[in-house]
C-alpha positions as CSV (number, residue, x, y, z in Angstrom):
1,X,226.2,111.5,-160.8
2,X,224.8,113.3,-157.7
3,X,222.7,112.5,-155.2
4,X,220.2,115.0,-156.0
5,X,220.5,113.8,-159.6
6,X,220.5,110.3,-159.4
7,X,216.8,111.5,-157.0
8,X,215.4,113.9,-159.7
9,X,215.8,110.6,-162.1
10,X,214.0,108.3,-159.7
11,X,211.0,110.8,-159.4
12,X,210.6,111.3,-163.0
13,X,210.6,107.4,-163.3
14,X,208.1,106.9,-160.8
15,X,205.8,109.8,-162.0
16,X,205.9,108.4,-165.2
17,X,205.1,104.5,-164.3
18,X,201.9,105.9,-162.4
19,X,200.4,107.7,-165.2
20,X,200.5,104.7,-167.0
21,X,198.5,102.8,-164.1
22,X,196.2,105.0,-163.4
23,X,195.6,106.1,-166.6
24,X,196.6,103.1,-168.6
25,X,194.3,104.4,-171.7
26,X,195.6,107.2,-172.4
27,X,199.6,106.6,-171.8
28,X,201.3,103.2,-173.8
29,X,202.1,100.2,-171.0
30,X,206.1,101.0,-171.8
31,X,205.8,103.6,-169.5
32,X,206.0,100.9,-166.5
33,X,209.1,99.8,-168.2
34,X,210.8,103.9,-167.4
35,X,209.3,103.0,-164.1
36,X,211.9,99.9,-163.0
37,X,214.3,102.9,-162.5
38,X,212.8,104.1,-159.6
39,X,213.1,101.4,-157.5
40,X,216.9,100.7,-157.1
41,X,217.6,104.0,-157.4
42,X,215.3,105.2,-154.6
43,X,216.4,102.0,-152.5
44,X,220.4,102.7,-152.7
45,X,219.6,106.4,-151.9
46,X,218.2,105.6,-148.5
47,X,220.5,103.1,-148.1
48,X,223.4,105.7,-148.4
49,X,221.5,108.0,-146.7
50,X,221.5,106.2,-143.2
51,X,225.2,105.3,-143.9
52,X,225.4,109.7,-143.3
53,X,222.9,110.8,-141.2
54,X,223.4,112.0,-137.4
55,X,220.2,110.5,-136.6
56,X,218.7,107.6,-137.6
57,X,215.7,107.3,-135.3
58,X,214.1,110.5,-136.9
59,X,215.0,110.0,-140.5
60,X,213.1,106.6,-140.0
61,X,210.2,108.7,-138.1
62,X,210.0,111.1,-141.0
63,X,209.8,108.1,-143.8
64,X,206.9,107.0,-141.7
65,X,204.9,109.9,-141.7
66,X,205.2,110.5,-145.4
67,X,204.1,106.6,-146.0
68,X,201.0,107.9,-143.5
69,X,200.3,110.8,-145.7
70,X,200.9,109.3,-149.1
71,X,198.2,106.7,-148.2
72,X,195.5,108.6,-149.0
73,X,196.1,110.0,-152.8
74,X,198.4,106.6,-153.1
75,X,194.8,104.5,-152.1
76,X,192.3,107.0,-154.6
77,X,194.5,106.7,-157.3
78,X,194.6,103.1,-157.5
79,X,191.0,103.4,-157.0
80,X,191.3,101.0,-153.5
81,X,189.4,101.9,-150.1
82,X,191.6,103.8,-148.2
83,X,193.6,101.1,-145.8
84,X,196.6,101.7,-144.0
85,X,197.4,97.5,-143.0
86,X,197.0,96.5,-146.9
87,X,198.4,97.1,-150.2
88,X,200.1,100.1,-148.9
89,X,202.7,102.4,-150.9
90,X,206.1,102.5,-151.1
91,X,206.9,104.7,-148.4
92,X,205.6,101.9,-146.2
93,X,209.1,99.8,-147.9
94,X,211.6,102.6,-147.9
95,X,210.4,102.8,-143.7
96,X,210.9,99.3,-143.2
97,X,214.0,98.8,-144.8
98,X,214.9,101.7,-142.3
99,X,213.7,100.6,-139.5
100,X,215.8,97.0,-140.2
101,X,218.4,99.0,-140.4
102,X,218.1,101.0,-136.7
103,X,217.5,97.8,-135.2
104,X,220.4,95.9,-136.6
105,X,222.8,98.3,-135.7
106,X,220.9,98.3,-131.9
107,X,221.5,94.6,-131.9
108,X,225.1,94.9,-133.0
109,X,225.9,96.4,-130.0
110,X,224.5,93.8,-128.1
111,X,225.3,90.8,-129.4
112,X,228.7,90.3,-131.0
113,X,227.6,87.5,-133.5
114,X,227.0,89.7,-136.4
115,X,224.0,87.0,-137.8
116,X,222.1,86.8,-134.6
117,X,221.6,90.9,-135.3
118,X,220.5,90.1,-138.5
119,X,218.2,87.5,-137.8
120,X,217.1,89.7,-135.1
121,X,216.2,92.6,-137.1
122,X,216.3,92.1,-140.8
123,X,214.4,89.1,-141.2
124,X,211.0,89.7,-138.9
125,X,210.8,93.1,-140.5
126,X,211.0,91.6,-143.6
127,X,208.1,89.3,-143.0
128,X,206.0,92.0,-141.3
129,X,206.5,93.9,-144.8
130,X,204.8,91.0,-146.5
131,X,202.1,91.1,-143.9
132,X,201.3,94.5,-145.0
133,X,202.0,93.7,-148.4
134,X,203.7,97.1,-149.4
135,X,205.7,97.5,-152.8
136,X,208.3,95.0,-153.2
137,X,207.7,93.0,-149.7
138,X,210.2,91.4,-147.7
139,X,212.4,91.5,-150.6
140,X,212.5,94.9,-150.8
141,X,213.5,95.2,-147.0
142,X,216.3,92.6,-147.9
143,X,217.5,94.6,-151.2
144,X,217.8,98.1,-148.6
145,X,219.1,96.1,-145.7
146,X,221.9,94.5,-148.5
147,X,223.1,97.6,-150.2
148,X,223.5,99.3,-146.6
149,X,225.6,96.6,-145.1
150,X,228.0,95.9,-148.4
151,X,230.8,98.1,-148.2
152,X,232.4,97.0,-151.0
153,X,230.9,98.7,-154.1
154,X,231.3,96.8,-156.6
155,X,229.0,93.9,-154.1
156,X,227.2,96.8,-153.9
157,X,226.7,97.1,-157.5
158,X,226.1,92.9,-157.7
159,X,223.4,93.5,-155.1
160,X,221.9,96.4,-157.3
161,X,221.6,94.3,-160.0
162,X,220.2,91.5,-158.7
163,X,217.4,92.9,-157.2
164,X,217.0,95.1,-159.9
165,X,216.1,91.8,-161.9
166,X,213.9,90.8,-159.0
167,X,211.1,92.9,-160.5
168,X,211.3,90.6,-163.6
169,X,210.5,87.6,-161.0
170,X,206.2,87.4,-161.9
171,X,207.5,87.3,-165.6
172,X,209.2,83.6,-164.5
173,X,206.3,81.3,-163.7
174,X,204.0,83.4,-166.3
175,X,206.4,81.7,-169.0
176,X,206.9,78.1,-167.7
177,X,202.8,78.7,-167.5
178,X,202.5,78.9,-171.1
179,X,200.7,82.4,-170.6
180,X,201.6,84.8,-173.4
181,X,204.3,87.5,-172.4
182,X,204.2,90.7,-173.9
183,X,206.9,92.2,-176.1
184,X,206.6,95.1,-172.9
185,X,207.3,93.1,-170.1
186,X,210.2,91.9,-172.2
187,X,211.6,95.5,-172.9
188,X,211.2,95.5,-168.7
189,X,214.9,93.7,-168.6
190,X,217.3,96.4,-169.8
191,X,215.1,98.9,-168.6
192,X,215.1,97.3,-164.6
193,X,218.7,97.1,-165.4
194,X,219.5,100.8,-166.8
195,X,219.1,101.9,-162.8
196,X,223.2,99.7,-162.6
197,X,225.0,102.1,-164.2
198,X,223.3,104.9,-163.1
199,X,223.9,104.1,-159.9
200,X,227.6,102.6,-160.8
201,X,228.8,106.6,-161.5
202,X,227.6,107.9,-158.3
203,X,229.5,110.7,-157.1
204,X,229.2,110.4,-153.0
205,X,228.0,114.1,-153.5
206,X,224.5,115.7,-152.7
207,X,225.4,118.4,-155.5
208,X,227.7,118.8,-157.0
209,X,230.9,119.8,-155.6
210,X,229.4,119.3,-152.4
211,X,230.3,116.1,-151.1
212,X,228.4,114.1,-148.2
213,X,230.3,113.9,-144.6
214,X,231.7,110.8,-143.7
């Protein structure tokens, strides 16, 4: 499974979760079920892309100027006022999680206590995503920062999964609520989950045959 694969799969997912919110008469709720796949998938890709790119600075950069841009059709199609501080897409969580990243590995050069870089970088940039309440919040900062610093994959793998199950976390105090849960949000768990494997037979390639540098 390719990069570029694992990518095309992602953006199919998404597409498909977003017709069924903005268009939630005409396509069946499941659809936001084939949508949990983007997430992780999308996450571990940027994860492993800073592992391989020669500069992280601008790869962070260019993650911000599409969360700029994607604002606007992100905001009409979910029918909000256009605001760039609130509710914001998830661009705005993919930059984050990158920017924790370039400022963890600036701290790691300054201080040799590996936690005081994380504390540092990860955490604050994880609050400041809940500030702006983009997709997934701090958690989704954490999940990017996590999958980038395991080296170990199958930790990698653990980490995958549990933050693919993090989605399912509303669905929690919903139940001991004693508010009625959908058969659909139900059919959420293996589908959250299906990103695991997926992700499991990754390649290391871009395309295939073409494998990324190290």
């Amino acid at each position: 499974m390719t990069a570029f694969t694992l990518k095309i799969i992602a953006l199919a997912s998404m597409i498909i979760d977003h017709l069924a919110v903005v268009f939630p008469d005409i396509f069946p709720f499941w659809f936001r079920g084939i949508g949990r796949l983007a997430w992780p998938i999308f996450a571990f890709l940027l994860a492993e892309g800073f592992q391989h790119t020669k500069s992280r600075e601008k790869f962070v950069m260019r993650l911000l100027a599409f969360a700029l841009i994607s604002e606007f059709p992100y905001d009409i199609a979910m029918g909000n006022n256009i605001n760039f501080l609130s509710n914001t897409n998830i661009f705005y969580t993919l930059f984050l999680g990158g920017m924790a990243i370039c400022l963890y590995e600036r701290m790691k050069k300054k201080y040799e206590w590996k936690t005081a870089a994380v504390i540092g970088s990860v955490f604050p940039t994880a609050v400041f995503a809940e500030l702006l309440t983009v997709d997934y919040g701090g958690i989704g900062v954490l999940f990017i920062f996590a999958v980038y610093a395991i080296k170990y994959q199958r930790l990698r793998i653990a980490a995958v999964s549990a933050f693919a199950l993090s989605q399912l976390i509303p669905l929690v105090p919903a139940h001991f609520l004693g508010i009625d849960i959908k058969f659909e949000y139900l059919l959420m768990i293996p589908l959250a989950l299906a990103a695991v494997p997926l992700i499991a037979i990754y390649s290391h390639e871009l395309y295939r045959g073409f494998h990324r540098p190290h």
